[in-house]
Every structure is written in structure tokens, then in C-alpha cells.
ROBAMAR-434739 format. One line per 4 residues: number of its first residue (from 1); for each residue x, y, z of C-alpha. Coordinates in steps of 0.25 Angstrom, whole numbers, plus 5000, padded with zeros to 4 digits. Example, Ala and Ser with C-alpha at 12.3 -4.5 7.8 and 13.67 -1.06 7.14 Angstrom:
<atoms>
1> 5049:4982:5031 | 5055:4996:5029 .
</atoms>
This chain:
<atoms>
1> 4969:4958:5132 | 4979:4950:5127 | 4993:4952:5136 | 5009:4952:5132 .
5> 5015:4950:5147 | 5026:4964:5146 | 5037:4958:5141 | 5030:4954:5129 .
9> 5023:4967:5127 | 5036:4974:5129 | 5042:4966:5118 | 5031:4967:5108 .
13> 5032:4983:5113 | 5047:4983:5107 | 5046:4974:5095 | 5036:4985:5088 .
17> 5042:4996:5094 | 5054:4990:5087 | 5049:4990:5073 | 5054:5002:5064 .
21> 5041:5003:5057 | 5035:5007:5071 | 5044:5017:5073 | 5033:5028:5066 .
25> 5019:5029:5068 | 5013:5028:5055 | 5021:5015:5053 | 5015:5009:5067 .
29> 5001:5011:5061 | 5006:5003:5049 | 5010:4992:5057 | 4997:4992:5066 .
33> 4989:4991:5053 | 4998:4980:5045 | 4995:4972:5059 | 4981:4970:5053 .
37> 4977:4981:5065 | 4972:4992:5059 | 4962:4994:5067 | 4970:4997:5078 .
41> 4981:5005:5073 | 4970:5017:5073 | 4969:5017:5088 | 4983:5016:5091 .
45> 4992:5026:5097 | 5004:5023:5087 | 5012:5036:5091 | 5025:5038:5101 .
49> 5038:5030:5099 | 5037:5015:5094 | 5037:5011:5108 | 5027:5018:5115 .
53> 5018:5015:5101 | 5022:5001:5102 | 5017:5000:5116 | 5005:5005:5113 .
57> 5002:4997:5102 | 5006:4984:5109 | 4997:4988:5120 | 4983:4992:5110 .
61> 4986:4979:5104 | 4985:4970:5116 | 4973:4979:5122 | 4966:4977:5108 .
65> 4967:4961:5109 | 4964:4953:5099 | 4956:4955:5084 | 4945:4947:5080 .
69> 4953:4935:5073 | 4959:4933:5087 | 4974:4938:5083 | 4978:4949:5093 .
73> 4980:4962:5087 | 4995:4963:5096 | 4997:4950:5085 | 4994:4955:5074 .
77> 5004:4967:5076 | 5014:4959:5081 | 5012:4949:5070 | 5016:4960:5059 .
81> 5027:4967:5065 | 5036:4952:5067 | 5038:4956:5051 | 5046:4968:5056 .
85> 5055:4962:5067 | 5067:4953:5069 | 5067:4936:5069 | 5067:4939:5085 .
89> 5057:4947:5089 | 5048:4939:5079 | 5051:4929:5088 | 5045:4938:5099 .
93> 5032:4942:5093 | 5029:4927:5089 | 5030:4925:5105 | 5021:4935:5108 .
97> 5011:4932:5097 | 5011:4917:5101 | 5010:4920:5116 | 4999:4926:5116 .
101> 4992:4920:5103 | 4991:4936:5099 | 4994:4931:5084 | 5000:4919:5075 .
105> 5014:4924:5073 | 5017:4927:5058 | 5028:4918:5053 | 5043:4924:5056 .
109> 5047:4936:5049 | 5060:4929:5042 | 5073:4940:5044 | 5075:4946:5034 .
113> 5091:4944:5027 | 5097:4955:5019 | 5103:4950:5006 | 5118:4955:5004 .
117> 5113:4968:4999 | 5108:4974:5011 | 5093:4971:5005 | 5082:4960:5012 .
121> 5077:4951:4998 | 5063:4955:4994 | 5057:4943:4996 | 5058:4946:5011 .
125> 5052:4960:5013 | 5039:4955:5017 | 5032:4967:5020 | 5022:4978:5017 .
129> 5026:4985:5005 | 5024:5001:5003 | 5009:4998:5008 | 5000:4989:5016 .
133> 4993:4981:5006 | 4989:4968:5015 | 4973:4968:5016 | 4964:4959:5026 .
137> 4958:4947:5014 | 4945:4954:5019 | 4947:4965:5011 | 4944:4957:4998 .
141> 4931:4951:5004 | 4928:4966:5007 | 4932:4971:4993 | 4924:4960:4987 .
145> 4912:4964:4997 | 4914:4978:4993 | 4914:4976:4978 | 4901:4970:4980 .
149> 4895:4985:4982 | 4901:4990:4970 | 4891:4990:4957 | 4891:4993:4943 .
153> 4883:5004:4937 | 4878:5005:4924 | 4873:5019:4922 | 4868:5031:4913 .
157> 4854:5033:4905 | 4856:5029:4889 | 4870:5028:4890 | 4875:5019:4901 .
161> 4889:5019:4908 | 4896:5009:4920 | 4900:5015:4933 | 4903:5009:4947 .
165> 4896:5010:4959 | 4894:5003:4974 | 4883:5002:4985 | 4884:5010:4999 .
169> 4872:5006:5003 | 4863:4995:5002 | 4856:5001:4990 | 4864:5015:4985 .
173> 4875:5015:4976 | 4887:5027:4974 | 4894:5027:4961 | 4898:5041:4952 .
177> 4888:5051:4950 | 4895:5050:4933 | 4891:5036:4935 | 4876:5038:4939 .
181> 4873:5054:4940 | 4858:5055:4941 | 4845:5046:4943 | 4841:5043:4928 .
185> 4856:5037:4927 | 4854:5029:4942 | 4841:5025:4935 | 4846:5018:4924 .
189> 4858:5012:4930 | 4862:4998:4933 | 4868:4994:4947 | 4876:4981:4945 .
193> 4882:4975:4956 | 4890:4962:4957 | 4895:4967:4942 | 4908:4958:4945 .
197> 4914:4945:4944 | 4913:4934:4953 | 4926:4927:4961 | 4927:4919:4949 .
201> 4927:4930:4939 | 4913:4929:4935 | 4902:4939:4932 | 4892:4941:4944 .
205> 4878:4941:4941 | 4877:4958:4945 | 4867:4964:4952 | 4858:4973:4947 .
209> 4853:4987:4953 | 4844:4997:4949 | 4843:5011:4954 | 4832:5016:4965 .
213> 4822:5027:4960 | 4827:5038:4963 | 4842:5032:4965 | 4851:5043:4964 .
217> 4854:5049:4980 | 4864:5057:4978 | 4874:5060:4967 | 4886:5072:4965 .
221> 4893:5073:4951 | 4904:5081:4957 | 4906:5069:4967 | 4902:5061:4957 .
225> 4895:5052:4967 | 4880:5046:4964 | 4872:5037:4975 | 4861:5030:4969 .
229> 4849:5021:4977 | 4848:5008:4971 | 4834:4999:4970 | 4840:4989:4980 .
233> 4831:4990:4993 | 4837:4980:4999 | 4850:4982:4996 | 4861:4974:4988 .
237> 4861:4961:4997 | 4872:4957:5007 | 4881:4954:4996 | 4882:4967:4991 .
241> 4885:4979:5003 | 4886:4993:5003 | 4900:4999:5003 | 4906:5006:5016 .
245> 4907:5020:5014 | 4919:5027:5021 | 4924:5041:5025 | 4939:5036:5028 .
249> 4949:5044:5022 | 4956:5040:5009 | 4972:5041:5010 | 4980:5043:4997 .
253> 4987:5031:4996 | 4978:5023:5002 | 4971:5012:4992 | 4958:5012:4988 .
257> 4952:5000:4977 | 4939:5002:4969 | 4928:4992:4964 | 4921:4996:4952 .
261> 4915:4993:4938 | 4928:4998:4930 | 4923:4999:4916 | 4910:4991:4918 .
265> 4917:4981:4920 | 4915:4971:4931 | 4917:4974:4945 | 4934:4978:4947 .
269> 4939:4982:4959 | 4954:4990:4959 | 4962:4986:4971 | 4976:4988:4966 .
273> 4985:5001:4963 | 4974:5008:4971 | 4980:5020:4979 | 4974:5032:4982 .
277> 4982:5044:4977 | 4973:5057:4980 | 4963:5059:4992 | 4955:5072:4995 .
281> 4942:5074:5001 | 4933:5073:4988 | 4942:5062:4978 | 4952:5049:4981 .
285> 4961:5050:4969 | 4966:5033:4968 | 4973:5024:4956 | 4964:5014:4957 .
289> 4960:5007:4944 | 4947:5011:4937 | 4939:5013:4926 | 4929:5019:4919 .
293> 4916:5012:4925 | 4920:5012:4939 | 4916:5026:4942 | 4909:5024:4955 .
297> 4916:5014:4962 | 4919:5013:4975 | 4933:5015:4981 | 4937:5009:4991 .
301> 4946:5009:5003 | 4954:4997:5010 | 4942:4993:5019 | 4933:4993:5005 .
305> 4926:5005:5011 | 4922:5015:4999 | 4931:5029:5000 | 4927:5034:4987 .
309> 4919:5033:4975 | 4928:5032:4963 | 4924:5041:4951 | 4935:5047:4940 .
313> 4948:5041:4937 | 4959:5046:4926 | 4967:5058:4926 | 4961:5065:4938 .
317> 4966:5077:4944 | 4972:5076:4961 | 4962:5087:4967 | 4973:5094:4976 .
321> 4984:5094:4965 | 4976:5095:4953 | 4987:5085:4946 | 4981:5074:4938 .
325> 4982:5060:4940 | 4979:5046:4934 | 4969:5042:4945 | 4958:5038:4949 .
329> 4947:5045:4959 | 4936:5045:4968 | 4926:5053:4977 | 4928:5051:4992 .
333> 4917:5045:4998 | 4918:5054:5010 | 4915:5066:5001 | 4902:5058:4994 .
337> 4898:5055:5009 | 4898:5069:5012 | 4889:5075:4999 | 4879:5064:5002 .
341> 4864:5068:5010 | 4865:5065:5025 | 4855:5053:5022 | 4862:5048:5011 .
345> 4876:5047:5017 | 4869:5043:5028 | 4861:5031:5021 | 4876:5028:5016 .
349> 4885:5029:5028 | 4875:5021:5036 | 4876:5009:5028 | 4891:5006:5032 .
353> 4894:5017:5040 | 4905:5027:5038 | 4921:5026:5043 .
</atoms>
């Protein structure tokens, strides 16, 4: 374990206990997790005056040691906060972070110099605004691995139509039952995955799947969900991977993107004006952008782990309210979990695993 001799405990105690924004609880998780330690904020005991929360979030830290890049957890929270302080104790944290090679300091916060107004210039508010949007860069290698499991669907007997679907297991697919609704349509359909543009913008050759016989395992048109068995025995390949499947709870407000086959098109993925707005335990009501053709897409979560399977969009009404809305809406994967045969949510859960 790495060790702060008391004085230097004690002063790295104060200067968090200091910060305004750790004077409420809900605000020290938020600092926890801006510090990249998410991970940890769970296990804390963040409650009692900023002191005693100070102290023990000091003291986890230094039990916890360091993470696997070799940067001492203690750093990295000491390395966020120096934004919030004064010149001098940025001086002081830059000690203890050197001292101890906990972290690489972060360059000097400049202080801050009000113009004549009373006002700081904009150019300096450096900070999180309204909402944490800074991501790991991992999390674009994982959306693209994600959007990988995500295929095309063309569908229907006689008269054909486009939909969206994705793999959760090495050889089922789920999309909407009003995109494939029985075995004669899941006969004649035509899986495409890798329907997209490469890096460079240009047309990937797709692959190509057919249905099993029998295909359809489970389907529900008031959930509007189908699960369909494709002829892939040995599954897609390590290129293309099942999704993870997750029970968490979706929070209105959170953000939730989707990677579909909007209007036919080529593989699209919506990442931006994407907050959920309505959350119950059947539907997620979200703003996300759609269109006809990407019924059946996944939606995803922040760790691109599916919470629901996208369905309807349009003027829909809120459930609890019954007012309308210009929105669009999905069924929670928890509640399509929960209507599946034991065999067949197990055959599902066991591929990933369930959080």
C-alpha cells in the first residue's frame, strides 16, 4: 500500500474536505466518478460531513493502491480536483502526486481573473457543462465492435420490407415480431451483416444468412419481440460477437444510442440528442433518431450493453400520463428476458452473462 506520512494525509484530508462541491453527497459520487473511478464510488461510504467523507475516501483510495495503467487511484482524484482549488494548494497536490509518483500532475490550473463586470471570460470556464460527456476512447472501439452484431433484415413472403436486427448469441437473432412475426416470414428472410461502410466510406462486401429450419423460438406481438435461429452452426466468426444483454435499470435522462438499418439504408448509428425521457417497467420512451426500417435495433446503454429493443417512434403516448409526445420507444429487455422459456433466456444469459 502506498503511504502519505500524516502530514500529507492530513493536508490531502482538508483540501477535499474544502471543495464546495463535496459539501453534498450526491456531488462527491460525482467527483469520484469524473476521477475515471467509477468503479469505486459504489463501494464508498460517501455520507457524514465533508470531513469524515473526506477521510474515508482518502483512506479507501490508499488501501486500494494502484490501477492497472500503474496510476494510483488516490492520483487520479487528486489530479481532478486541482481544477477546483486555488494556485497554492495546486502547489501542494503537485507535491504529493510527485513524491510519491501516485500520478503525472496535470498542468496548472491558471486562476481565474474577473473582468470589471464581476464576470470570469468564457474562454476560461474549462469545466463539465450541465453533464458529464467525456468517455474512455475505448468506447468507440466498443461501439464499433458492437455495431458489428447489428444486421439487416430483409423480410415478408411476396411482398418484402426492411427491418433491423442483432445477434445475442452465436447463431440467434432478436428483432420486432412486426418485422418478422412467424416461420414462413423467418423462412424467406435475408440476414445481412456487415451492411455498412468501411473506415473509408466504402460499401462492405455483407454477409449473408439464412434462417434454420424451424427458425422462430420464440416471438410475442404485444411485445412485439421475435427470436429467430439462424443456419450458422458455428456461429458468426470472431469478428462478429454476440451483444451483452443487461438487466440494469434505465434512468430518465440517462442516454441511450442505437445502431440500425434506418430506411434500408446502410448501417447508421444515433449518438447525438439521445436522452431518455420516459422509463417504466414494459417501455423506454428516448429522442433518439430513427426511421422507418430500424425497427428492431438494439438500444444501447453507455457501456454498449443492450437495454432495450427499439420498436415504434412518432406521436406516442407516456403510459402513466397518457399525454402524447414526439418520441421514440422501445421494449425493455428485462421484461423480454422475463417472457422467454427457462431454456431460452438461459441459452441467452449464458452467453455473456447477466448484470
Amino acid at each position: 500500500m502506498d503511504q502519505l506520512n500524516t502530514d500529507e494525509r492530513n493536508a490531502v484530508v482538508a483540501v477535499l474536505a474544502s471543495i464546495p462541491e463535496f459539501s453534498v453527497e450526491s456531488s462527491r459520487r460525482e467527483i469520484i466518478v469524473l476521477s475515471g473511478l467509477q468503479d469505486l464510488a459504489t463501494s464508498m461510504d460517501l455520507s457524514g460531513s465533508p470531513f469524515i467523507s473526506a477521510s474515508r475516501v482518502v483512506s479507501h483510495l490508499l488501501a486500494y493502491g494502484r490501477l492497472p495503467n500503474g496510476e494510483h487511484s488516490l492520483g487520479r482524484l487528486l489530479n481532478m480536483i486541482k481544477s477546483m482549488t486555488g494556485v497554492e494548494t495546486q502547489d501542494l497536490v503537485d507535491q504529493v502526486l510527485r513524491s510519491h509518483t501516485l500520478m503525472t500532475p496535470i498542468a496548472r490550473v491558471p486562476a481565474l481573473q474577473m473582468r470589471g463586470d464581476g464576470t470570469f471570460p468564457a474562454s476560461m470556464l474549462e469545466k463539465i457543462i450541465l453533464e458529464n460527456t467525456l468517455r474512455d476512447v475505448n468506447y468507440l472501439a466498443r461501439g464499433a465492435r458492437a455495431a458489428n452484431a447489428v444486421c439487416h433484415i430483409e423480410a415478408g413472403v411476396g411482398n418484402r420490407w426492411s427491418g433491423t436486427g442483432f445477434l445475442v448469441t452465436e447463431n440467434i437473432i432478436m428483432t420486432n415480431n412486426h418485422v418478422i412475426a412467424n416461420e414462413a416470414e423467418a423462412q424467406t428472410s435475408i440476414i445481412r451483416f456487415h451492411y455498412q461502410n468501411d473506415i473509408d466510406g466504402r460499401p462492405l462486401e455483407p454477409r449473408v444468412w439464412r434462417a434454420a429450419s424451424p427458425a422462430v423460438l420464440a416471438t410475442n406481438a404485444k411485445m412485439d419481440y421475435t427470436i429467430i435461429e439462424l443456419d450458422a452452426p458455428q456461429g458468426m466468426g470472431n469478428e462478429i460477437l454476440p451483444l451483452h444483454l443487461t438487466r440494469r435499470d434505465v434512468v430518465r435522462d440517462s442516454r441511450v444510442s442505437i445502431i440500425q438499418h434506418p430506411g434500408g439504408q446502410l448501417k447508421q448509428v444515433s449518438l447525438q440528442n439521445n436522452k431518455v425521457e420516459y422509463v417504466d417497467d414494459e417501455v423506454v420512451q428516448y429522442i433518439t433518431s430513427t426511421l422507418p426500417g430500424s425497427s428492431g435495433a438494439p438500444v444501447f446503454d453507455d457501456d454498449w450493453s443492450v437495454v432495450a429493443l427499439h420498436h415504434s417512434g412518432g406521436l406516442l403516448r407516456e403510459p402513466q400520463t397518457g399525454r402524447q409526445f414526439f418520441r421514440n420507444e422501445g421494449i425493455r429487455l428485462n421484461r423480454i428476458l422475463m417472457d422467454l422459456s427457462d431454456d431460452l433466456r438461459h441459452r441467452i444469459e449464458s452467453q455473456w452473462g447477466q448484470t
